[in-house]
N, C-alpha and C positions, 0 to 999 in steps of 0.2 A: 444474686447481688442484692444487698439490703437499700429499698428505695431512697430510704435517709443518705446511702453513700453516692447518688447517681449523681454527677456534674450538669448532666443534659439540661434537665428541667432547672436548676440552678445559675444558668447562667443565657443571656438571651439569645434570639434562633438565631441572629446575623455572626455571633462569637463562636456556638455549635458547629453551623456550618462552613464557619472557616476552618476549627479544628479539624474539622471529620474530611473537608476537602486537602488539605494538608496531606493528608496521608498520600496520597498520588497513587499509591500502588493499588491498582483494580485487588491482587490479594489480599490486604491490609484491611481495604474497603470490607471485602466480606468477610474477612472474620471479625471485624468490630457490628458489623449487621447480626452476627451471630452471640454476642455478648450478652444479650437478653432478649427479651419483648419489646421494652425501651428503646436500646440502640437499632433494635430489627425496624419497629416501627417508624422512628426518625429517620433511618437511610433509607428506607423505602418510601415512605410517603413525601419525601423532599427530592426524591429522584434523583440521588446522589450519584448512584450508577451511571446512570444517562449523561449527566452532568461532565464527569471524570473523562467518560467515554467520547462525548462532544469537546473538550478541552482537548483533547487529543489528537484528535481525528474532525475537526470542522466539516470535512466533506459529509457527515451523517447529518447538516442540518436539513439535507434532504426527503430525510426517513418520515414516509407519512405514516406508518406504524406499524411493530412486531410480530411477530409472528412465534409459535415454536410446534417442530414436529411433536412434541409428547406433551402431554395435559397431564397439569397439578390441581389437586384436590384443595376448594378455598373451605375453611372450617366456619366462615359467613353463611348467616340464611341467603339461600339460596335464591336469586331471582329478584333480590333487593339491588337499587341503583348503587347501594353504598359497597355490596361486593361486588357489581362488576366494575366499578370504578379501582377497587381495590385489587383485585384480580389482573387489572390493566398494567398498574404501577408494580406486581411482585413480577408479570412478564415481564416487565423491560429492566427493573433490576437484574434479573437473572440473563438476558441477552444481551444486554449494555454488557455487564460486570464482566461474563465470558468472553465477550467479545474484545475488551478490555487487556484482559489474561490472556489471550493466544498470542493476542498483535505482541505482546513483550516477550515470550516466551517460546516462540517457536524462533529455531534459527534461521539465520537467513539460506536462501538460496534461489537456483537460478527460474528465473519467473517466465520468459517467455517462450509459450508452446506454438506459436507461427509469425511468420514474416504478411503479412496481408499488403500491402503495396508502395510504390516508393513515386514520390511528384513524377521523377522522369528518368530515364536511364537509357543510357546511351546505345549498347549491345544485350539484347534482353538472355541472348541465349547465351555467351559469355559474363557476362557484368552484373545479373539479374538480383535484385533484392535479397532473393533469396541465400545467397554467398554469404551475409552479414551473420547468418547463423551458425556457419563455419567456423572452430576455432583456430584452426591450421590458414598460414598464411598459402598454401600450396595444398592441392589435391591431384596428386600424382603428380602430372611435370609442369601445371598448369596453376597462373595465381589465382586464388581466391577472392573476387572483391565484386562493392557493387558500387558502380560509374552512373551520374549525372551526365544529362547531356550538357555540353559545352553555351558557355555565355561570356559573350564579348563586355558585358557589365560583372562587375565582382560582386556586386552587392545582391544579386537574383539568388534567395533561398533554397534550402532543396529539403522536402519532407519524407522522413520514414513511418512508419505502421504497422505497431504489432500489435498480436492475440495473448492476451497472458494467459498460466494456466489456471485461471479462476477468476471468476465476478465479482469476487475480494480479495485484492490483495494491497499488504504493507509493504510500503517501495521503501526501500532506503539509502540506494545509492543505483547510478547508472553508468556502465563505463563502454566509454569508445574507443577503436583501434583504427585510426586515420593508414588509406592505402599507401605505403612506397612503392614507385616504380622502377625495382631494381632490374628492369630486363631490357627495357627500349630507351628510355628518355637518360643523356648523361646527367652523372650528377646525382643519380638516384633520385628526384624529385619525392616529397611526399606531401598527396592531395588532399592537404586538411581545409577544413572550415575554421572561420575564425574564434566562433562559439557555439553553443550547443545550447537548445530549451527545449524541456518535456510540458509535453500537455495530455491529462488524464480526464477521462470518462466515457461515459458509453455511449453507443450509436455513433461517434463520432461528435458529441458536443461535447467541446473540450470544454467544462468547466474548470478544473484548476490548469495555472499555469506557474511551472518552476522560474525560480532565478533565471539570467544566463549567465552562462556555466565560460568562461573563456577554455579554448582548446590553447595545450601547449605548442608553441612556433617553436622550429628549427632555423638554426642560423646558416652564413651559409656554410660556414665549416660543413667539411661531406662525415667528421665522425658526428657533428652534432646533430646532421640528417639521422645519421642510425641511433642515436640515442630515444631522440624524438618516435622512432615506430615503436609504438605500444601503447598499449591497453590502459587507455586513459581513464581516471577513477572523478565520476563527480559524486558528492556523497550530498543530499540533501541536509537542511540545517533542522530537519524535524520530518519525521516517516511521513510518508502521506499516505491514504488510504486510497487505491483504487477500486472506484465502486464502476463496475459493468465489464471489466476485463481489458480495455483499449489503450494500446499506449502510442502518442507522438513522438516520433525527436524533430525537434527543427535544428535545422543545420545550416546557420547564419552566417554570410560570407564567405566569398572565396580567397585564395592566396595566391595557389601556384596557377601560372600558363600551361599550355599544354606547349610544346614543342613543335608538336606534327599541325597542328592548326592554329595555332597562337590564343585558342582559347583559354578561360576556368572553368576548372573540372571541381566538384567536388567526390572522392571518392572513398569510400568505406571498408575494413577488411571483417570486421568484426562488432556487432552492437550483446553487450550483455548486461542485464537488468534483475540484478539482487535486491532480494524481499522475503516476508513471508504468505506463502498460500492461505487461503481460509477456507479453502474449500477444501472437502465436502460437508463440513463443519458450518457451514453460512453458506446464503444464496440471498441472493437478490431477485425482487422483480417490477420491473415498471410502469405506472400507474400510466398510461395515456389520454389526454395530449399532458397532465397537470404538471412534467416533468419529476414528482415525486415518485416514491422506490418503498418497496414494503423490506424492512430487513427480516430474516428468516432463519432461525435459529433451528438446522436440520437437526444435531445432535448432539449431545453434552457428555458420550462416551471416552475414554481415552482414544479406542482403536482408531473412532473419524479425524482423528489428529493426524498429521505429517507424523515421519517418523522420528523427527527432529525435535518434537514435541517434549517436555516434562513429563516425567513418574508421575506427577501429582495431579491429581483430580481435584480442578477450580469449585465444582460441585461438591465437593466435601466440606467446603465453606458454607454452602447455601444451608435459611434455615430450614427446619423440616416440623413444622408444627406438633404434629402425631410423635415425631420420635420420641419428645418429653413437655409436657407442660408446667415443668416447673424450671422456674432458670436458674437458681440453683446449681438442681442435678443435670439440667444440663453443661454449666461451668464443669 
């Protein structure tokens, strides 16, 4: 590129970085990083990546700093404050930007690898949390579900507790299957809560907390009972990112009586939780007591991708100093 034609320097840094933010697409980002020296230097040293990447994803303004499994060669004297400073901001370019590109790009799927505990439950060995991971409303002659113990108030919550399969992942919707009792209670009764909230992070400190989500009611019509059983979809109004692997559901208000004791049950047939994985591509780890989290960019492979993943290689964007020094020939 001839320096006379560059926009960059021609127009002031708050104007630049609106344009260059504009792009939204973590891809877009990097190949305009790739456009010369110029634009490599501007989206690097203004931490453009990062930037894109925290727009996106808020839950990373936790990240006390980067990491990556493989070392890039800086062409800076060596040992000078001004390349390790430099060296700081091309890491987090490259782990922001990828991390950026998976979260859009891989498809979604089902995220949760165990059931870890539920507030209360009524029959541990019939009714046990664990059932919610069942997709079948019946396993063999026997239903599937997991029962709260009974409360003479409606308004007493009842929480669930899963293990996702990864220390990062992009949520973007969660759906629940409220129990019917087609066997004992007339009427078919079914045991919904009246809404639903998720709450994510690790160790169990829920820092973000979703909407609530209202569960759809059944009238008393008995066909609009059975319309009502299914796999209710709440879809968040922007992915969130879970950092540490834990996921909440809170399950807000009761509806139905029970029949046999006049109590509210809340009851469950099925919880499922679509997103995409980042692992083994990212890890996390946590700083103690500071609350802060080092983010960890294990590899920038295609294969550490899900299989869901893109043909394309995010790092085929990145620049690569050695491969040409002239921009130009590299255009």
């Amino acid at each position: 590129m001839d320096p006379s034609m560059d926009i960059v320097p021609r127009i002031c840094l708050d104007t630049s970085l609106h344009i260059f933010m504009s792009l939204g697409d973590p891809c877009d980002l990097a190949r305009a990083s790739c456009v010369s020296h110029g634009w490599h230097g501007f989206v690097v040293s203004n931490g453009l990546s990062k930037q894109l990447c925290l727009k996106m994803f808020p839950q990373l303004s936790g990240v006390d700093h980067v990491t990556e499994s493989c070392s890039f060669k800086s062409d800076a004297e060596t040992g000078s404050s001004n390349t390790k400073e430099w060296d700081v901001l091309e890491r987090e370019h490259r782990v922001y930007g990828f991390l950026s590109h998976c979260s859009r790009s891989i498809a979604d799927r089902e995220c949760i690898l165990d059931a870890i505990s539920a507030s209360s439950t009524d029959d541990f060995e019939e009714e046990g949390f664990n059932n919610t991971l069942e997709k079948r409303d019946r396993v063999g002659r026997a239903a599937s579900y997991w029962s709260s113990k009974g409360q003479n108030n409606p308004a007493v919550p009842e929480t669930l507790i899963y293990k996702l399969v990864g220390d990062l992942c992009v949520i973007t919707e969660i759906d629940i299957q409220p129990f019917q009792d087609y066997f004992i209670e007339p009427g078919s009764p079914i045991y919904s809560a009246k809404s639903a909230r998720f709450r994510m992070d690790d160790k169990f400190v829920w820092t973000y907390t979703s909407p609530e989500f209202p569960m759809a009611q059944a009238s008393a019509a008995l066909w609009s009972c059975y319309m009502e059983n299914r796999l209710q979809e709440f879809k968040f109004p922007e992915p969130v990112l879970c950092i540490g692997g834990f996921l909440l559901v809170e399950l807000l208000g009761r509806v139905q009586r029970s029949g046999m004791d006049g109590s509210f049950y809340i009851c469950v047939s099925h919880v499922q939780v679509l997103g995409r994985p980042l692992s083994p591509t990212f890890g996390v780890e946590m700083i103690e007591p500071s609350g802060k989290f080092v983010l960890k960019a294990l590899s920038y492979t295609k294969e550490s991708l899900p299989e869901s993943s893109p043909q394309q290689d995010y790092m085929e964007y990145s620049w690569d100093e050695e491969q040409d020094d002239s921009d130009e020939e590299f255009i």
